[in-house]
C-alpha positions as CSV (number, residue, x, y, z in Angstrom):
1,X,283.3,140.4,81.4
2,X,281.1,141.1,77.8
3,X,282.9,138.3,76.4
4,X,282.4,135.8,79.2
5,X,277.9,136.4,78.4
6,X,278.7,133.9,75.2
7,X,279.7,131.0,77.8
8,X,276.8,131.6,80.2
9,X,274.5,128.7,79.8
10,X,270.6,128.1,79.9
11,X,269.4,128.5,83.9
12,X,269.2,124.7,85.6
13,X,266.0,125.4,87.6
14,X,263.9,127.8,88.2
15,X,264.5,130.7,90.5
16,X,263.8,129.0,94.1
17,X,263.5,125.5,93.0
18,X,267.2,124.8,93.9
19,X,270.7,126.3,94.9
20,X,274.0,125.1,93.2
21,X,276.9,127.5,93.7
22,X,279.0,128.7,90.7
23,X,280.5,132.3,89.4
24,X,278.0,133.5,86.7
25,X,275.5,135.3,89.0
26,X,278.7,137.3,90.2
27,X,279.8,138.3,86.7
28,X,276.2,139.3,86.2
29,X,276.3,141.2,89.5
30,X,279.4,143.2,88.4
31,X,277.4,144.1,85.0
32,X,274.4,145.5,87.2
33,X,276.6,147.6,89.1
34,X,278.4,149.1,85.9
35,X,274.9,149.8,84.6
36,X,273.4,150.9,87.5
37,X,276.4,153.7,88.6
38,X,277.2,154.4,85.5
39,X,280.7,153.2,86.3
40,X,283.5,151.3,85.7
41,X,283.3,148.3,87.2
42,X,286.4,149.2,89.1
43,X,285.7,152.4,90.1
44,X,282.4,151.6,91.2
45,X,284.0,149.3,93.7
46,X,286.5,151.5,94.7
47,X,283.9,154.7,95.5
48,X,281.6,152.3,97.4
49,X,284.4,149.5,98.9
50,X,287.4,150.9,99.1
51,X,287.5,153.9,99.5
52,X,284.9,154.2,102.3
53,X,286.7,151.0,104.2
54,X,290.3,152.7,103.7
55,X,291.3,149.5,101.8
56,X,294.3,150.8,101.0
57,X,295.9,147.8,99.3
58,X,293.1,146.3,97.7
59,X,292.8,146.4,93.6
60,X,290.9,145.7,91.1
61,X,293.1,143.8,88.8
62,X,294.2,144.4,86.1
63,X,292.6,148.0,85.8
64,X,294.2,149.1,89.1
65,X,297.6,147.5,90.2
66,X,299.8,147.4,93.6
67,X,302.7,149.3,93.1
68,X,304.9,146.2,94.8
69,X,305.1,142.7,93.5
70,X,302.2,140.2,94.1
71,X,303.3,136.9,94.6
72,X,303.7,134.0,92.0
73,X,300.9,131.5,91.8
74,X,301.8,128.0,92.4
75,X,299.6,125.5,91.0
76,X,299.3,121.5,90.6
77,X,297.4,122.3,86.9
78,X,300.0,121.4,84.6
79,X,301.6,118.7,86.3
80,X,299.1,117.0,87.7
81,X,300.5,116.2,91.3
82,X,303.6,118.9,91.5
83,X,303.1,122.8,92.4
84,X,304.9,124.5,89.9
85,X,305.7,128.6,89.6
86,X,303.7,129.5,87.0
87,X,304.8,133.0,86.6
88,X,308.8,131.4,86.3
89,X,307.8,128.0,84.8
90,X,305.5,128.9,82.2
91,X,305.6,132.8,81.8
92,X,302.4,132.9,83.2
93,X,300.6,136.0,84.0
94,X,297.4,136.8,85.9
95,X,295.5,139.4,83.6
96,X,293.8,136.9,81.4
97,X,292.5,134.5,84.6
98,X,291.6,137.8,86.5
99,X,289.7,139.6,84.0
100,X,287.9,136.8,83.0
101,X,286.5,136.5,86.6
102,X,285.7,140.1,86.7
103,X,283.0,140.8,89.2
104,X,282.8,137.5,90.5
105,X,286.8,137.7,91.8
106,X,289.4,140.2,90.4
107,X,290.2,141.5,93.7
108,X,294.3,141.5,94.3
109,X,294.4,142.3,98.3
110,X,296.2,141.1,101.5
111,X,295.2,139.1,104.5
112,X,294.9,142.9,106.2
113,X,292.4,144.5,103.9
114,X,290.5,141.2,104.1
115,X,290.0,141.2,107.9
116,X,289.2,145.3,107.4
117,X,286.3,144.5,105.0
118,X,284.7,141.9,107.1
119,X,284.7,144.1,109.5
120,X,283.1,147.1,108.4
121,X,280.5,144.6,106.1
122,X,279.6,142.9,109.4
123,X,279.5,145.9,111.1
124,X,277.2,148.1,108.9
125,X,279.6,150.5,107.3
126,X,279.1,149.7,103.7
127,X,275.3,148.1,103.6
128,X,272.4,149.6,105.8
129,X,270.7,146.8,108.3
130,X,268.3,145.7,105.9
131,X,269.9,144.6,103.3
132,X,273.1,143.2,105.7
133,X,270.0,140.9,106.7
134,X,269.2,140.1,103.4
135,X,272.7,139.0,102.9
136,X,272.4,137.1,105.7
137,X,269.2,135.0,105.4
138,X,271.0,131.9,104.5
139,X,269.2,128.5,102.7
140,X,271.0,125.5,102.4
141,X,272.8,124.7,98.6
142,X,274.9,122.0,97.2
143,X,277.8,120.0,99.3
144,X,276.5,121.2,102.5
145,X,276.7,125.1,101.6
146,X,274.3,127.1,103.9
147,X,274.3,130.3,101.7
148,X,272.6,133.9,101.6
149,X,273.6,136.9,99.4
150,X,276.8,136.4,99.4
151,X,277.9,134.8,102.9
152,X,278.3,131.9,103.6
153,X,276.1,130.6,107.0
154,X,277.9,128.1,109.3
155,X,278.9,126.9,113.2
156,X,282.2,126.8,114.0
157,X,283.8,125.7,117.6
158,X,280.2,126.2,118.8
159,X,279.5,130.0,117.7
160,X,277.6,131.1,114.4
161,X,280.2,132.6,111.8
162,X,279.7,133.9,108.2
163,X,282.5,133.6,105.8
164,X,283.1,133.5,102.2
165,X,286.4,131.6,100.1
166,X,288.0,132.0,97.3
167,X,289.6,129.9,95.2
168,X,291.7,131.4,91.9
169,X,294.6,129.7,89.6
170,X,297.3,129.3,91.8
171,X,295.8,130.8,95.0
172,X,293.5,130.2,97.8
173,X,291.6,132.3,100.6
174,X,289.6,131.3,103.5
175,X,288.3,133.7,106.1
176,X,285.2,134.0,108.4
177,X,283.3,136.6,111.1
178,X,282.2,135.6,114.6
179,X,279.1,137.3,115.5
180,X,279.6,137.2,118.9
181,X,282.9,138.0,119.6
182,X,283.3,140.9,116.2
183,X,286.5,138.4,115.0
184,X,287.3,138.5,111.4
185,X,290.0,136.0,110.2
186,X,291.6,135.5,107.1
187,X,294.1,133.7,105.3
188,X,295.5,133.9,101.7
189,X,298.2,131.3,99.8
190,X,299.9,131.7,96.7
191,X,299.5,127.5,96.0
192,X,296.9,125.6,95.1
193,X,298.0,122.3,96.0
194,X,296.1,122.8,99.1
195,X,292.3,122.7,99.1
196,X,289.8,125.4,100.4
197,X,288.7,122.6,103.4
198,X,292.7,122.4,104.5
199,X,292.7,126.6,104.5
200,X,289.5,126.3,106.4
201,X,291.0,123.7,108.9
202,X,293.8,126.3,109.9
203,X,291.1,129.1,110.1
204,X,289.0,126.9,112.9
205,X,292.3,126.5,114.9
206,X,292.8,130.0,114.3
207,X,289.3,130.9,115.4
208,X,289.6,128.1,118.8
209,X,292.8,130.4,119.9
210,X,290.6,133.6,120.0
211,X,287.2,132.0,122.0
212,X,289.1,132.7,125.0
213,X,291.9,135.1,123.9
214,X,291.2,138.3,125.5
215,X,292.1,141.5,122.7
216,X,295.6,142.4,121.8
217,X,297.5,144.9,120.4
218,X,300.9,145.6,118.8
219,X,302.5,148.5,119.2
220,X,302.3,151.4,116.8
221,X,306.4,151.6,115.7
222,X,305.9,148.0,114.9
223,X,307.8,146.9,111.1
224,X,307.6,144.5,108.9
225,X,310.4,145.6,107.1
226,X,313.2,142.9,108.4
227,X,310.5,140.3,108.6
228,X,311.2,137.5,106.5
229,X,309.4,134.2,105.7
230,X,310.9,131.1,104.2
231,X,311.1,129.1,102.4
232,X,308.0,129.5,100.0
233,X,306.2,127.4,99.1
234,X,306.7,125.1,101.8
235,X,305.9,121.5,102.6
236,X,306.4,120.7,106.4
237,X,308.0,124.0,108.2
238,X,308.5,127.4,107.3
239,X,310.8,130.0,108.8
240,X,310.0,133.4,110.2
């Protein structure tokens, strides 16, 4: 993250006179917070995320790693038009991309852990009411972006939601909360072919199945261990 301060340009505007949306403040954000605890950035966030949330397969990448596999980034960058493997096709790996975002998104986690963190964010568990309202006092930005700390402000099938993307070399991430009904959705893909408005599109269907879905469960012996999904990536259909 030091090395990335050499890149970080003159300010646009002055603070208040405009909003444009970009990475740096979060890079900054994540130097604060080293400062400030006296930390590793890593560790800060796993004392005062992780741990506290029980985000147990969430990491800070590369300093703390999932003991399985995380999946291969497809991506359009090379070619142009056509997803390729990067991992297989180029002998890619993620540590330079993901260290290079450092604060501002080097998070390695699942759909799971995402859903647990909106949750307990939304819901007071890691910020006191105060400052959850700070993060919430949304102003409009660029393209139509209603933004506060952090969340993203927005309507969606006719209830208020906050939510927040993500977009990375070879993978994208979509999610949102509804206020009203305490529903957290998210969804992650390993290609980035797709765009962060198609993700969205899935998450608004997603989000119109639960206005009037009352809550389920699934029992406790449940396993995901002769679950399979195929093929990936996939164009029209995929198998479960």
């Amino acid at each position: 993250a030091e090395e990335m301060l050499q890149f970080i340009q003159t300010p646009k505007n002055a603070p208040g006179a405009t909003g444009e949306y970009n990475n740096t403040n979060f890079l900054l954000l994540g130097l604060i917070i080293k400062t400030i605890t006296g930390k590793e950035i890593h560790d800060a966030y796993h004392d005062i995320v992780m741990k506290p949330l029980a985000l147990n397969h969430t990491f800070f990448y590369p300093h703390t790693q999932p003991n399985g596999t995380i999946p291969h980034g497809w991506s359009v960058a090379a070619s142009g038009n056509v997803a390729e493997d990067m991992m297989v096709d180029y002998n890619y790996s993620n540590i330079a991309f993901l260290s290079m975002a450092s604060g501002a998104g080097a998070i390695v986690s699942t759909a799971e852990d995402n859903v647990k963190f909106w949750h307990g964010l939304m819901t007071g568990q890691l910020v006191n009411v105060t400052s959850l309202n700070m993060m919430k006092d949304a102003h409009p930005i660029d393209r139509g972006i209603v933004y506060g700390f952090g969340l993203m402000k927005g309507t969606m099938n006719q209830r208020e939601v906050y939510s927040h993307g993500g977009t990375c070399f070879g993978y994208l991430h979509e999610n949102l909360f509804d206020v009203q009904k305490g529903i957290a959705i998210a969804i992650l893909t390993n290609q980035d072919s797709l765009s962060n408005s198609r993700i969205g599109d899935f998450v608004r269907g997603l989000h119109k199945i639960t206005i009037n879905m009352p809550p389920t469960s699934v029992a406790t012996n449940f396993s995901t261990a002769h679950i399979s999904l195929y093929p990936n990536p996939a164009s029209t259909s995929v198998q479960l």
